[in-house]
C-alpha positions in Angstrom: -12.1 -24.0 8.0 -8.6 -22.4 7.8 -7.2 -19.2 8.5 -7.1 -16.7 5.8 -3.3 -15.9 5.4 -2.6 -12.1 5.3 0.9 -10.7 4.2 3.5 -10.2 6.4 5.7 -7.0 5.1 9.0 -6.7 5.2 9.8 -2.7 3.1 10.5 0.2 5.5 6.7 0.9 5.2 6.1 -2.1 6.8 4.8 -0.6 10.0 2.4 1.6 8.4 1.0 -1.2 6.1 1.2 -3.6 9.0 -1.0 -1.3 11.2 -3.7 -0.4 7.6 -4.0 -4.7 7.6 -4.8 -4.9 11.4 -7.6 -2.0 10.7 -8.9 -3.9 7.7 -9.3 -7.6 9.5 -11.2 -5.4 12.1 -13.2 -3.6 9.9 -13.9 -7.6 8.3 -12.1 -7.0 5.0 -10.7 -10.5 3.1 -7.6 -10.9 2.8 -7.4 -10.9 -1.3 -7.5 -7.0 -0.9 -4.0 -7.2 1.1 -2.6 -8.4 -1.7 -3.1 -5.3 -2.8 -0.7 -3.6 -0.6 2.0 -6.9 -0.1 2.4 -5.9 -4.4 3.4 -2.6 -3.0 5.6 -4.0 0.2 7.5 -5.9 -2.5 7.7 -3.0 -5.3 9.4 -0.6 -2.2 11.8 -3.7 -1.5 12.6 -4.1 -4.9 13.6 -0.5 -5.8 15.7 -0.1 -1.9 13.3 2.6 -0.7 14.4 2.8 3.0 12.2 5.4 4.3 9.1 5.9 6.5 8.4 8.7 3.7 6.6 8.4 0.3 8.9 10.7 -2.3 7.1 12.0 -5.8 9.7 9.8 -7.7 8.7 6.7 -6.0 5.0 7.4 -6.4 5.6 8.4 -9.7 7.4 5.0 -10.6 5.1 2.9 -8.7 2.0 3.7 -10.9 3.7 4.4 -14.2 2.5 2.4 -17.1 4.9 -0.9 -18.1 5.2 -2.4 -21.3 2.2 -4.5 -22.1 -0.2 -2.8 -19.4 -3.2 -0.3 -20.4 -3.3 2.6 -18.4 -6.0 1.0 -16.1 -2.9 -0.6 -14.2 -1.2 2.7 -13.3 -4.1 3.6 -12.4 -5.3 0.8 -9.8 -1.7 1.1 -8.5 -2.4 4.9 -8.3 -6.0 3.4 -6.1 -3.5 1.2 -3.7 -1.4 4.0 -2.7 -4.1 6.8 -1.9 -6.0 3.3 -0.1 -2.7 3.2 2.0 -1.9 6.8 2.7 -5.9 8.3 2.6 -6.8 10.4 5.6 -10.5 10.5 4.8 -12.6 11.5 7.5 -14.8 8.6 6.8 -12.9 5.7 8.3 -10.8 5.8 11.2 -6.7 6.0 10.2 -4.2 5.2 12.6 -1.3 8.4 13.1 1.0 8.4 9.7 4.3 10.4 10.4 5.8 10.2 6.6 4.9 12.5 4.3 1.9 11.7 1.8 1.7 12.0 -2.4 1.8 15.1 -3.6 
């Protein structure tokens, strides 16, 4: 049996997504729900952001409805991002020094 293959990011976020994927393969998560974030990693790439923060305008664009979607997308991208950037007490969370959604 193979390895599963988990993303390798490469957005300015890539430390803070890189450090949620080594908390999810030892909490014995698959690797299909990476995918998850690697859609985000690519979306920050694609647009330039360049910071260790998460600005209103990026969030905002991130789960904003496209052409062709219902608004269960937004949404679900809207579940990825709070996913990434929770602090629930529930689950351990490694430090986060950006700022989160407002």
């Amino acid at each position: 049996m193979s390895n599963p293959k988990w993303p390798v990011f490469a957005s300015a976020l890539a430390p803070v997504l890189t450090g949620l994927m080594a908390e999810q393969r030892a909490l014995g998560y698959h690797p299909k729900e990476a995918q998850d974030f690697a859609r985000f990693d690519r979306f920050c790439q694609a647009v330039g952001h360049d910071s260790m923060t998460l600005p209103r305008h990026l969030v905002e664009q991130w789960t904003m409805t496209q052409p062709g979607e219902t608004t269960v997308c937004g949404a679900n991208r809207l579940r990825i991002l709070s996913a990434i950037f929770s602090r629930g007490e529930n689950r351990p969370r490694r430090a986060w020094t950006g700022t989160t959604p407002a």
